[in-house]
N, C-alpha and C positions, 0 to 999 in steps of 0.2 A: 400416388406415392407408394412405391412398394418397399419392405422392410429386407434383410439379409436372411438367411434360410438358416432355421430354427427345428431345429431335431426335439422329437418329444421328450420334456422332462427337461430342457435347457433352457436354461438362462435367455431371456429376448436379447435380442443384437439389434446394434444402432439403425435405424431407418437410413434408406438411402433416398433422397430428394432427386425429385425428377429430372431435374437441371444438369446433374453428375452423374460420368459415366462409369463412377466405382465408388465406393467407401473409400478406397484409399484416395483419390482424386478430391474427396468432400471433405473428410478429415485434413488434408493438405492447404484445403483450401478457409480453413476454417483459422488453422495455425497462422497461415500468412495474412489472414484478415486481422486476427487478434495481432501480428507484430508491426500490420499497418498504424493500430491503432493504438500502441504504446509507442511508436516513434511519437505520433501527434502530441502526446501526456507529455513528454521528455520535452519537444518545442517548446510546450505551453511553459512546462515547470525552467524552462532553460531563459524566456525572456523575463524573469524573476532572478537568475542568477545573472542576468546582464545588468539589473536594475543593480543587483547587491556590487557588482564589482566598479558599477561609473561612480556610485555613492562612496563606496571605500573607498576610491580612489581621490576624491572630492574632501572628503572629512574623514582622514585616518584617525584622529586623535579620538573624535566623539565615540566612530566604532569601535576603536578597542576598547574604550570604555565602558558603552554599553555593551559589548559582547562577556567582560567580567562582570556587569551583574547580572548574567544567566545564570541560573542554577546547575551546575558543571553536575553533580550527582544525579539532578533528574534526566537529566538528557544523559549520560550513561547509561544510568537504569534503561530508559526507553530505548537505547539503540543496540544491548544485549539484548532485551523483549523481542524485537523487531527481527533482528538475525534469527534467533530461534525460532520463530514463528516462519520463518523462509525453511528453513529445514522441517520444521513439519508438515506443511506445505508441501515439500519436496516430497515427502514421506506419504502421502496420501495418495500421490500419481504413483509413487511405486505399488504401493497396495491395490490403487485402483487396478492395474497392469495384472497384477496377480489374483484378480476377483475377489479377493478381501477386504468387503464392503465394512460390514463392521470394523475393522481400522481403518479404513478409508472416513468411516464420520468419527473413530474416535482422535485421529489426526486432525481434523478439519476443525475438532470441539476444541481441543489445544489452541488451535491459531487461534479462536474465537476469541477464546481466553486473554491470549498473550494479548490481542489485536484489542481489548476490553482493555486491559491493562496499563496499555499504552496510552488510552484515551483517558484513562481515568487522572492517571498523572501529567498527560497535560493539561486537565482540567485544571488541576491546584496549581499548577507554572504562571495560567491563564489569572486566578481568584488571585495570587500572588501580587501580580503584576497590578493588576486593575486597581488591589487595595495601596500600590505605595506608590502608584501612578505614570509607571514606563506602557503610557500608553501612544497610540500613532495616532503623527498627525499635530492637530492642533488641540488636540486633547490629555498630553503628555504637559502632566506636572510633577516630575521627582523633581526634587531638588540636588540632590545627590549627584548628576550627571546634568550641568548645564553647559551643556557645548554645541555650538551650530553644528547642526547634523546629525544629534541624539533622537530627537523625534522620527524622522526619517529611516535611523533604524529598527526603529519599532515599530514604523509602519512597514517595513520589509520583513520585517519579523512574524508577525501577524499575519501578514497576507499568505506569507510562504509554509508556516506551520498549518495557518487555518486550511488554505488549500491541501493540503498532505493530510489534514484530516477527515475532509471532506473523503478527499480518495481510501483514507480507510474504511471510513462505513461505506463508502460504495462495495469495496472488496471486502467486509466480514458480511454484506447480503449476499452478493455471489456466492463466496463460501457456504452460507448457511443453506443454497438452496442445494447446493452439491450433499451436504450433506443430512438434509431430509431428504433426497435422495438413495443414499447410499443406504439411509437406517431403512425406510420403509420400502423400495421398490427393487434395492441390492442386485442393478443389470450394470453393475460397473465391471470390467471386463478384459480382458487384449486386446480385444476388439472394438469396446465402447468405455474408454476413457476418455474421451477431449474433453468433456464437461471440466472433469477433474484436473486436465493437463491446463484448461485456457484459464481458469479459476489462478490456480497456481502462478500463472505467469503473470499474471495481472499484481499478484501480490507480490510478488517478485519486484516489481516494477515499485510498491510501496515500499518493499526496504530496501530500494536501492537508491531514491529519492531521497530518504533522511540519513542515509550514509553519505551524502552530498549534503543535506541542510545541518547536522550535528557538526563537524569542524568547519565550514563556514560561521553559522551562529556562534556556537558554545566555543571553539577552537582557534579560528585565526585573529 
């Protein structure tokens, strides 16, 4: 494996893999990997949003009903967090691009935040529910909302945020490793950002998920 040519006193440059016949060929190929791989996310997240639209179309009454006992405040709160956290995000590739590593992880420590944030109020959405009992399945007992097909949207409910959550902690670990990165080894670059750029896009892909689940859920 041999590395990009490195003048004394400069910053390391990204390793070129033996496989590719340029950085820019490897970098190319790195991007279009990572867009292969958010199409797959989008399918998986998209036979979820097939499930929500056969069921609402099946029992409109129950779903609008149980979509008014969502907490219309948290899920606002959570999907300003979430947009913001995509522009810091953003913000990070731009720094990276201009070797300003140190903004490069104090962007990243932001998203972590927001991306903390986010989790923490759906945790209390989550303690909420469970305690007055709009649970899925056959383990849903409100009383408040008995209509064929309440349960069901709770189990569309859960399965869809739950998954959307999972995919955050997958993207605040990518994140965090970009940015122990960026604080101790600081070879973020012009040259060597895709760390930072493929990071990014992945999170991208999480707030653009729940700007699809927040007016389905909380909205229609």
């Amino acid at each position: 494996m041999s590395s990009a040519h490195v003048t004394p006193g400069s910053v390391p440059g990204p390793k070129l893999a033996a496989h590719f016949a340029s950085l820019e060929v490897q970098k190319h190929a790195a991007r279009l990997g990572m867009w292969l791989f958010l199409a797959t996310e989008i399918l998986l997240f998209a036979g979820l949003f097939a499930c929500y639209a056969a069921y609402r179309f099946l029992f409109p009454e129950a779903w609008a009903a149980a979509s008014r006992s969502l907490d219309l405040t948290m899920g606002t709160i959570n999907t300003v967090v979430l947009i913001t956290s995509s522009f810091t995000a953003a913000m990070a590739v731009h720094y990276a691009k201009e070797g300003k590593n140190k903004m490069v992880g104090h962007m990243n420590v932001l998203t972590l935040l927001m991306a903390l944030g986010f989790l923490v109020i759906k945790f209390f959405e989550y303690k909420h529910k469970f305690h007055i009992g709009t649970l899925p399945g056959r383990y849903y007992f409100y009383e408040g909302i008995q209509l064929p097909g309440a349960p069901l949207y709770f189990t569309v409910y859960f399965a869809s945020t739950a998954l959307h959550a999972l995919h955050v902690v997958i993207g605040m670990t990518v994140l965090a490793f970009a940015t122990v990165r960026a604080y101790r080894v600081g070879d973020f670059n012009a040259n060597n950002y895709t760390q930072v750029e493929l990071g990014s896009m992945y999170w991208h892909l999480v707030d653009l998920v729940w700007i699809f689940l927040f007016p389905m859920l909380y909205l229609v």
